[in-house]
N, C-alpha and C positions, 0 to 999 in steps of 0.2 A: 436518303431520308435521315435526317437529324433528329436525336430523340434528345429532350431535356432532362436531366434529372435535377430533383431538387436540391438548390442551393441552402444545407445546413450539414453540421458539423454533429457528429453524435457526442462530442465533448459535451459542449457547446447547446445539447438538446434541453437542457432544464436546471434549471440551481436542484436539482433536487438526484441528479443523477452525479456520485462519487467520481472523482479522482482519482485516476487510477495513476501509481508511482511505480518508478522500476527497483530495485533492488539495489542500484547505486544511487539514486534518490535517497532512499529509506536509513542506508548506510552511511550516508552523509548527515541525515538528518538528528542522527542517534550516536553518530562519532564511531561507528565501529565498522571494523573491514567486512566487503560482500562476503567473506568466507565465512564470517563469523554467521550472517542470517542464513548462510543454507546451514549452518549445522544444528542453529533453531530450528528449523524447518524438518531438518532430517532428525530431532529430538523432539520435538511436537513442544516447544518449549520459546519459541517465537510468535512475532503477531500473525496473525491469519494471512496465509498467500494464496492468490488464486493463478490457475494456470489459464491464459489463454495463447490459444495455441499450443506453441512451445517454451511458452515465455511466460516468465511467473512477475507479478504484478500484485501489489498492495492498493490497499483502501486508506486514505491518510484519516480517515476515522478510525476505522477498525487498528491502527498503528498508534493511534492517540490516545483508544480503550485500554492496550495493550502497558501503552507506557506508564498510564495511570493505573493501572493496577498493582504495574513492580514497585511503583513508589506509595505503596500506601501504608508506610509504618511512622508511627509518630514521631517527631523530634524533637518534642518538648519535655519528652522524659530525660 
């Protein structure tokens, strides 16, 4: 007996469910070595990681909140 499961992706489940990135993703995206995010991470001084599993994974929103925040000093002074 053959059981069906349904054909979808949990990525893939809704525009409304995040992206989740790895850690060399993030690092690439930001120009700085994985070593340098776990030491944010292990300083509470990086953007938000979540662990699933055993594997630690970003939100490319919560990475976005994160960067706009370091860059919020003016440059027209």
């Amino acid at each position: 007996m053959e059981t069906s499961l349904p054909n979808h992706s949990p990525r893939l489940a809704g525009a409304e469910r995040d992206q989740l990135a790895t850690p060399a993703d993030v690092a690439a995206h930001l120009g700085v070595p994985v070593k340098t995010l776990y030491q944010w991470k292990y300083r509470g001084i990086g953007p938000s990681v979540h662990k699933v599993g055993r594997h630690l994974r970003y939100r490319w929103r919560e990475v976005d909140a994160w960067l706009d925040a370091q860059t919020s000093y003016d440059l027209t002074a």
